[in-house]
N, C-alpha and C positions, 0 to 999 in steps of 0.2 A: 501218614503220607500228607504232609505239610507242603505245599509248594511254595510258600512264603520263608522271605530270608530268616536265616537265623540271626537274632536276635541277644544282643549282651543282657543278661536274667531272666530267659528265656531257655535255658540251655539245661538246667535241674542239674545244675554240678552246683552251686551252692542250697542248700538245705532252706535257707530265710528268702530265696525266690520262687520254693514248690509252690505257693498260691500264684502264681503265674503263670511258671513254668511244665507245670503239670496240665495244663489245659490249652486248647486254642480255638478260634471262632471256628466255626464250620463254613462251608467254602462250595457253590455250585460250580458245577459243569454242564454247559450246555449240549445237549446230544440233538440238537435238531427237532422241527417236527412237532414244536410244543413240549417237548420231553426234556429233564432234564437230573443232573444224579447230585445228591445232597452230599457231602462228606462231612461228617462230624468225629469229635475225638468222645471218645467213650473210657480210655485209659485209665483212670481212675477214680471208676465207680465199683461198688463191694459186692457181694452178693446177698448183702442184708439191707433192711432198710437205713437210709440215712434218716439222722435228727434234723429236726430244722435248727437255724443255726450253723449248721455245718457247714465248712467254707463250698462243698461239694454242693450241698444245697443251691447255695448260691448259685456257683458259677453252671450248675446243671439245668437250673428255671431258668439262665440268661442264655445259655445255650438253646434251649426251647423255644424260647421267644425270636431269636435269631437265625433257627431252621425255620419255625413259623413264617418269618418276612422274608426268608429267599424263596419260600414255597410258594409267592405270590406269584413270582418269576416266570410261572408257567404251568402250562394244563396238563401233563403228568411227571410226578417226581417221583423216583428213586432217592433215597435215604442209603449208605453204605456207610457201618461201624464198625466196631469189634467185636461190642456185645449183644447178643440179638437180646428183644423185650419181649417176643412173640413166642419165640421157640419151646423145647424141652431139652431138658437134658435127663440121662438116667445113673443111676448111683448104684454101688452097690445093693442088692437084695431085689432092684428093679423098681426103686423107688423112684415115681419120676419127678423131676424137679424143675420149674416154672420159668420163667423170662428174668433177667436183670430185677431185683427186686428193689438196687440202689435206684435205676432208673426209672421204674415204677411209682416207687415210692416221691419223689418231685416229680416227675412228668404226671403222672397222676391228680398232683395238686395244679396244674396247669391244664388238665382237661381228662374227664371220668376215659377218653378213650385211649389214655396214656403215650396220645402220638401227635403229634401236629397234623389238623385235620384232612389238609392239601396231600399227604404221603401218603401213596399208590402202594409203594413196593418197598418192603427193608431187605436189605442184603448184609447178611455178617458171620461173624466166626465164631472162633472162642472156644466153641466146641467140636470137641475132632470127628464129626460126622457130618453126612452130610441128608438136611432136611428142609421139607416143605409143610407149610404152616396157612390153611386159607379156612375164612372164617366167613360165620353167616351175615353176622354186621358190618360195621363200617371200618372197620381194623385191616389195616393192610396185610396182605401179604409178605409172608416171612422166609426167607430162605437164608440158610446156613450150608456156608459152603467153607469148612471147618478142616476136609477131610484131604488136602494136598502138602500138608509140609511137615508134620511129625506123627508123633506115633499117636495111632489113632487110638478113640474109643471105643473098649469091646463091650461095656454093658451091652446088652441087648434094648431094644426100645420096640415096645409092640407094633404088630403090622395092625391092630384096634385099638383106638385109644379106650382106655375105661369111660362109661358111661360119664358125663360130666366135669372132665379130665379136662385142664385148662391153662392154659401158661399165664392169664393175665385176668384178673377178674372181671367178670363181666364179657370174658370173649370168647364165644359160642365158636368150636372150632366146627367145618363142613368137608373140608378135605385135609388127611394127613398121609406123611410118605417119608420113608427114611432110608438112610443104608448106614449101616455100623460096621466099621472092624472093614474099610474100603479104600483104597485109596484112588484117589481122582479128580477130576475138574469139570466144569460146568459152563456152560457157554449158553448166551442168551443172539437171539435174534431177534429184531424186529419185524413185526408181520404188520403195523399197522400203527395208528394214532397211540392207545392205549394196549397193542396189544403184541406180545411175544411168543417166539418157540424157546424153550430151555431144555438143553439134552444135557446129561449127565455121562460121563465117559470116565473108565477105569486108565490106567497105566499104560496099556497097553491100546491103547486108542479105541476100544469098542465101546460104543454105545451102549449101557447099561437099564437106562431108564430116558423118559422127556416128559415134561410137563409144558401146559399152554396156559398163559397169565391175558386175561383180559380183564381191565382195569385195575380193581384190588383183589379181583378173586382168582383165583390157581387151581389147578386141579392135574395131577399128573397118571400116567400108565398103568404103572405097579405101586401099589401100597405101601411096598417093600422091596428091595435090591438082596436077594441072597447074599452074605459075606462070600467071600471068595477065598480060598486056598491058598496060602502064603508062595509065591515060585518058589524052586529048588533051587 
């Protein structure tokens, strides 16, 4: 979601302009209030680590450094991508499996908290479910809101995480909360400077679950959302 013109080699219909065209600066919005929501392109990063060197490398610590100085902009941000860095995801056998490791892996090299420090709130997809992600340290809050346009994800993802169990090294999770194999959408309100209501709602417009975010930390109702029964 680009609102900048399009661009002659910008366009990734020639192959010798994908180092350009594959990426683009990230972009605030102001929400009032002090607040304000970051948009970054996440598009092509892997889910292994990048080499340094890598053009990804590159243009991913230039990206960093450029959500860094819009985060100056104001006293709470939101960050929204594709790929969350915080989250989990679950695999076959219930194996679960960790944050962006592309973006781990450089943002990491730009700061042990793998985020630019100013980020309150990340918001992303990627994965077809829908979670919450709040931690004891200074790592923001993570939520993936995955779970409204295809076919969702049925692993299972525990209502407790394993002891020690972690999307990002070094980040001590304190609250966690999922729904799998759900379809729905999520809606934030503002209650305050740094602080929000988030309700979760199925298909059918009922409320499922809510969670309250005060500053970087979250903490929601249910641990877990029941799957629900396919309609007839």
């Amino acid at each position: 979601m680009d609102p900048r013109p399009l661009l002659p080699g910008r366009d990734c219909v020639t192959a010798v302009n994908d180092d350009n065209g594959d990426y683009s600066d990230p972009y605030a919005v102001p929400l009032g209030g002090g607040a304000q929501l970051i948009v970054f392109d996440s598009s092509n990063t892997p889910a292994s680590p990048i080499k340094p060197g890598d053009i990804r490398a590159v243009k991913y610590a230039d990206m960093y450094r450029k959500i860094d100085l819009l985060s100056q902009q104001a006293s709470y941000n939101i960050s929204a991508d594709h790929h969350p860095i915080f989250g989990f995801a679950a695999k076959d056998g219930g194996r679960l499996m960790p944050g962006n490791a592309g973006l781990q892996s450089v943002w990491g090299g730009q700061d042990p908290g793998f985020a630019p420090p100013r980020i309150d709130l990340m918001l992303s997809g990627h994965v077809h479910v829908w979670e919450q992600v709040s931690f004891a340290g200074r790592q923001p809050s993570q939520f993936i809101a995955g779970f409204a346009g295809t076919q969702e994800d049925i692993v299972p993802l525990p209502a407790v995480l394993p002891e020690g169990q972690s999307p990002a090294p070094g980040a001590i999770v304190e609250h966690f909360s999922s729904w799998v194999d759900g379809f729905g959408y999520m809606t934030m309100e503002r209650q305050g400077k740094d602080r929000w209501d988030v309700k979760i709602w199925n298909v059918a417009g009922q409320q499922v679950n809510a969670c309250r975010i005060e500053g970087r930390h979250s903490v929601c109702e249910k641990a877990q959302v029941p799957s629900q029964p396919a309609a007839k």
